[in-house]
N, C-alpha and C positions, 0 to 999 in steps of 0.2 A: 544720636544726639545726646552729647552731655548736659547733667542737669548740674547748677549752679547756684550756689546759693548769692542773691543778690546784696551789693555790701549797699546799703542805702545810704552814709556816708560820701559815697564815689555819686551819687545822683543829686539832680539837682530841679530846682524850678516842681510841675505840676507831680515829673519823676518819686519825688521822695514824697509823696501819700502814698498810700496803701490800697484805696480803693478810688475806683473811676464810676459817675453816674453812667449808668446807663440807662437811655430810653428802654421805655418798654417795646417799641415798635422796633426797634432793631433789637433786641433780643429775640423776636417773632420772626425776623428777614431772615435770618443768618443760618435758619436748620442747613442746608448744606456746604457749609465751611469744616473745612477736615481740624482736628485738634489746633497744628499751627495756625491755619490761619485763622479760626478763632481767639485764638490768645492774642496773635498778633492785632485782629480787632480793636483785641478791649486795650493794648499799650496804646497805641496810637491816638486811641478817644482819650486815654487817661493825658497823654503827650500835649494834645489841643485843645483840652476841651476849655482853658480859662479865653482861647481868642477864638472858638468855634464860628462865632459871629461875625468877627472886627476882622479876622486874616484872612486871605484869598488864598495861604496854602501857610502848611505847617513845616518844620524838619524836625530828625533828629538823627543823631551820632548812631550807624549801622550798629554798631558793636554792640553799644550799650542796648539797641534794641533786639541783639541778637539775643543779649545775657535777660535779659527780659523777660524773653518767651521761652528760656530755658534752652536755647541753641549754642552752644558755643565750638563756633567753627570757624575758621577762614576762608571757607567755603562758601560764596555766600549766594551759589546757585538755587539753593531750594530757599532762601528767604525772595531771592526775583521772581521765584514760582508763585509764591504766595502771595505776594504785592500783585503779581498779574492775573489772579484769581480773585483779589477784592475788590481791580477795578473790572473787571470782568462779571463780575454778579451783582444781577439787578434784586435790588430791595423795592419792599413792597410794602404799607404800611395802610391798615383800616383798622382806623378809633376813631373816638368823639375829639372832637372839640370843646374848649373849655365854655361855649354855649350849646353845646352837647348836640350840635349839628356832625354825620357822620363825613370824612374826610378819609378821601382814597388816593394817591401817591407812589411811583416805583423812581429810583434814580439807581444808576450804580453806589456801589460801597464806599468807592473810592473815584473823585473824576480823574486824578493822574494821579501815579508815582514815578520818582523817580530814583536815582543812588549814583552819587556824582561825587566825588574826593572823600570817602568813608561819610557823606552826610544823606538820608533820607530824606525826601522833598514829595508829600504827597499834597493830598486836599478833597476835602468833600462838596458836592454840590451844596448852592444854597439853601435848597428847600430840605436836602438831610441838614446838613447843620443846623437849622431849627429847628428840627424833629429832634434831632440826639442832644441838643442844650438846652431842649424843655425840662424846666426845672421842676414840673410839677409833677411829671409822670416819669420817675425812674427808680430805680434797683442800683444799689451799694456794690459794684462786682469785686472782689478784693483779689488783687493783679497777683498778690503771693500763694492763696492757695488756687489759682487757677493754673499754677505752676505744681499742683500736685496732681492733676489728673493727666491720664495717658491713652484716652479715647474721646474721639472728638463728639461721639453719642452722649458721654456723661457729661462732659463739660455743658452744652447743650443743655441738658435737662437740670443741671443745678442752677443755669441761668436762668431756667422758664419757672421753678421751682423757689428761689431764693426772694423775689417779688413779693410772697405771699408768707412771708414767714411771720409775719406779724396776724396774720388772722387765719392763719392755721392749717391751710386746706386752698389747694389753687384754683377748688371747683370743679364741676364736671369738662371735659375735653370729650369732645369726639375721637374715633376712634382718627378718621381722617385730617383731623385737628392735630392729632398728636404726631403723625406720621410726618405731618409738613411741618413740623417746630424739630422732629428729629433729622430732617433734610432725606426722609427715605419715602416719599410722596411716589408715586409716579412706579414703584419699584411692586413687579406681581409677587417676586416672595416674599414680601412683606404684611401684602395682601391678606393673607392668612395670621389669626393672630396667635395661632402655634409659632408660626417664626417670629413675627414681631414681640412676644412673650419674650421666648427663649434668649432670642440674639441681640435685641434692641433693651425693653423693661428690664430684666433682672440685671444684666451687665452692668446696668446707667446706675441703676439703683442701689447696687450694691460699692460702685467708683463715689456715691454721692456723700453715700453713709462713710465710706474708707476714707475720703481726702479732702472732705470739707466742713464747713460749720454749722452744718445742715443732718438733720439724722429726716430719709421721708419714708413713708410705706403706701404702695400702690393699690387703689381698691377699685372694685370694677361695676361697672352697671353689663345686666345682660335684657335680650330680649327674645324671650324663649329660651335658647342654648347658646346663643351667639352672643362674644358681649360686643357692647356698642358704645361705652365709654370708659372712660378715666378718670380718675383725679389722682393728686396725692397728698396724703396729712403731711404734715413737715413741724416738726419740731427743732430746737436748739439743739448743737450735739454738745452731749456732757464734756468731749475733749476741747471744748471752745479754745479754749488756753492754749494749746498747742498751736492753734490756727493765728491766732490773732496778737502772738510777743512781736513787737518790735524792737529797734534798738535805737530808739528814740531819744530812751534814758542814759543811755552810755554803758547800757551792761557790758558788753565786751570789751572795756576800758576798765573792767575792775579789777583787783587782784584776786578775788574768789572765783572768778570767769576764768582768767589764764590757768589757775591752780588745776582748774576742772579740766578741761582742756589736756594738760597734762598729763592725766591720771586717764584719759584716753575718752571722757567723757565726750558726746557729740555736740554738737554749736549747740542746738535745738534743743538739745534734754537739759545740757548746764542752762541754759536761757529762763529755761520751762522754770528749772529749780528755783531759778533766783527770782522771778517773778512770783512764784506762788508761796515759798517761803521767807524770802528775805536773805540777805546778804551774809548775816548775822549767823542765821541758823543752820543754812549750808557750809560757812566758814568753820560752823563748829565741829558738824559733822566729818569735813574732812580732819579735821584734827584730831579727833576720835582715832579715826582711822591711820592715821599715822601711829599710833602709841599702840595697836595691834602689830601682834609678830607674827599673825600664822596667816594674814588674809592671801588667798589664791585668784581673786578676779574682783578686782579694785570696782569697775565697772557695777557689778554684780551687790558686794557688801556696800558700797554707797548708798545705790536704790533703796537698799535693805535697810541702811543707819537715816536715809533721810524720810522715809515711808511710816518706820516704825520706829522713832526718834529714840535713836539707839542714844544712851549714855553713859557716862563713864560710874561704877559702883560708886557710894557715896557712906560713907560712917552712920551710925545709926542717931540720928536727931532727935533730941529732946520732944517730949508731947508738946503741941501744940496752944497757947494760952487762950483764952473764953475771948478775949478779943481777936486773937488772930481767928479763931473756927467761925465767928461769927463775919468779918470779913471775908471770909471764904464763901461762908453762905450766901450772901451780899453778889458778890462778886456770880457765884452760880445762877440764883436768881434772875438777876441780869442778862447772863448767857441765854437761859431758855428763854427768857420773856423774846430776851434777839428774835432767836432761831421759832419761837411763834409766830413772829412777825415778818421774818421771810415765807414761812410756811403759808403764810394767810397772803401774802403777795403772789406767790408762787399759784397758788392755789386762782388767785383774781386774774391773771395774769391768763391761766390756761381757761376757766371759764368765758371770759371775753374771746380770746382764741378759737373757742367752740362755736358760740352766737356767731362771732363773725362768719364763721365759716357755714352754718342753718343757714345766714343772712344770702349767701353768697349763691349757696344750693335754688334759696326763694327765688332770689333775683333770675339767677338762670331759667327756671322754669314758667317763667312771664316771658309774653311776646312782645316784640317793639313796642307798640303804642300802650301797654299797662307799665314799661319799665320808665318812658316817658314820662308819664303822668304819674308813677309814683315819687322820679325824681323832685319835677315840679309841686307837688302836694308837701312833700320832704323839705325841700327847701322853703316852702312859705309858713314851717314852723318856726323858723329859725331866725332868733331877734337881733343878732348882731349882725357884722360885717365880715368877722375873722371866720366863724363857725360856716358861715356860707362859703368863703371864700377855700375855706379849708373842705370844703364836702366838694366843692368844682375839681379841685385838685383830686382827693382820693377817692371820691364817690362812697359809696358804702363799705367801703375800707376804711374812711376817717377814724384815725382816732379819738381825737379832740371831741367826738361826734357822740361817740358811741354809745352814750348813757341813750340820748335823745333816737338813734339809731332803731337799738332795743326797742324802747317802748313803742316807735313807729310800728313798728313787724309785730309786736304781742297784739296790739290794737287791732292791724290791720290783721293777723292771721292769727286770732286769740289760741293760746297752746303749742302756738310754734316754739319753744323753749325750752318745752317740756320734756322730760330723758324719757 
């Protein structure tokens, strides 16, 4: 299967976003859907999700859903395989309700598909489609870089993974928890967590950190020798930027884009450029580079003139006057005060990420009826509408929350905090 880079221009309607909600309960259904047809999943939700409710079935245009999931073929046997594997698999779904009564549910993926003059025509049952247009409970999936992975295990686990990126840590996982979120349940070599280790974690893990906006690292609980669960930390991955350009602004309509382009640059890297430096200072760069006689890999010296802002020699300038230095100082000042202040953000930012993730550990290790009654004691601190409204929706993941959060759990488990 050829892979494609999608022109979002040629797309149109729920198509041209970037990312589709996804429930969290079909994130959980889906461990055994192969790469395509998890991809193809998440286009289809992204396709219908604004009539998930109102429409009794959805379409859309074969091709474009080929170009999509990264298939570009005229062949469009193996996309029939797929559509007949999602309505073929039963989803299954156990959470709370937003009166935190538990709720159990399996429907197929899909009630029909079908593929009739180059148009798709599927549809979900009604009680999935209310499950997957809950707006309360879902995960940002972003349809482009789910076009960067090439195992259906990894995809998988950045989906069960990316939910939790705000509070740092997706919690502990059984081991037989993890096994049914990667769709390899039921499977005796798997059984052994020498193989699941080897074949299933390190692979997933290392496709998570390679191809998406996600950096996680895997840690283990044991008991005696044997371990018996999972989590994973997850933090932002520093290549954010590469993940998340689009071309919303009309980069590819510039004349500093085509230049790039020319000079043999890739979509993705001239894109990268002009987003993170500006139009201005790539345009200069190449200019630079033109007035060079000896450069051997245009490609190569660009990286080099735009990284380490190569410039052209300059005449030697006069010293500097008591107003211009002190302007300068002025000007530096300023700078670090900045870059204090992201630091001290950054720094809150990951702190809260930790708590959450203590917060997360506590909760787990409470049985039903104390996790019950801490919710109810939690919510009866809480004097508005919105704060309550907003802890039904994230539970102890609120943001909005979190100050109030905190001090619940120091209260209730004095030293829990503490490094």
């Amino acid at each position: 299967m050829a892979q494609t880079q999608i022109d979002m221009d040629k797309l149109t309607g729920a198509l041209r976003r970037e990312t589709v909600k996804k429930n969290v309960a079909a994130i959980h259904i889906s461990g055994k859907l192969s790469l395509l047809q998890r991809k193809l999943s998440n286009v289809l939700l992204l396709n219908a999700y604004d009539s998930l409710t109102s429409a009794q079935s959805h379409s859309i245009d074969a091709r474009t859903l080929a170009m999509m999931v990264g298939y570009n073929s005229n062949d469009f046997d193996t996309l029939r395989a797929s559509l007949r594997a999602l309505a073929e698999t039963v989803a299954e779904w156990d959470m709370l309700d937003e009166d935190g009564k538990q709720e159990w549910g399996v429907s197929s993926l899909l009630s029909f598909a079908k593929l009739k003059n180059g148009i798709c025509e599927y549809a979900y049952s009604p009680a999935l489609a209310q499950k997957l247009h809950d707006p309360k409970i879902y995960a940002l999936i972003n349809v482009h870089i789910q076009k960067n992975f090439s195992s259906g295990h990894g995809l998988a686990l950045y989906e069960n993974c990316y939910r939790f990126v705000r509070t740092g840590s997706t919690g502990w996982w059984s081991l037989d928890t993890f096994r049914k979120l990667m769709g390899v349940d039921g499977s005796s070599y798997y059984e052994s967590f020498k193989h699941l280790n080897a074949k299933i974690i390190k692979p997933a893990v290392a496709e998570v950190n390679k191809s998406s906006d996600i950096e996680i690292t895997p840690e283990f609980q044991k008991k005696g020798r044997a371990v018996t669960d999972i989590r994973f930390l997850i933090k932002e991955n520093p290549q954010l930027a590469m993940f998340q350009i689009d071309d919303s602004d009309g980069t590819r309509n510039l004349p500093v884009y085509k230049a790039l382009l020319a000079q043999g640059i890739s979509d993705r890297l001239a894109r990268q450029w002009i987003a993170e430096h500006g139009e201005d200072y790539v345009q200069e760069k190449l200019s630079y580079m033109s007035d060079q006689d000896t450069v051997k890999s245009k490609v190569g010296y660009l990286t080099a003139a735009i990284r380490d802002d190569y410039k052209p020699a300059r005449e030697a300038t006069p010293e500097p006057t008591e107003a211009a230095r002190q302007l300068a100082e002025a000007r530096e000042a300023k700078r670090r005060a900045e870059e204090s202040e992201v630091d001290t953000r950054r720094a809150a930012k990951a702190e809260r990420g930790r708590r959450f993730a203590i917060v997360a550990d506590v909760v787990a290790g409470r049985n039903p009826t104390q996790r019950d009654a801490d919710k109810r004691l939690f919510m009866a601190t809480l004097d508005d509408d919105l704060s309550r409204e907003e802890f039904r929706a994230h539970g102890w993941n609120s943001a909005l929350n979190s100050s109030a959060i905190f001090a619940f759990w120091e209260d209730l488990v004095p030293g829990v905090f503490d490094d």
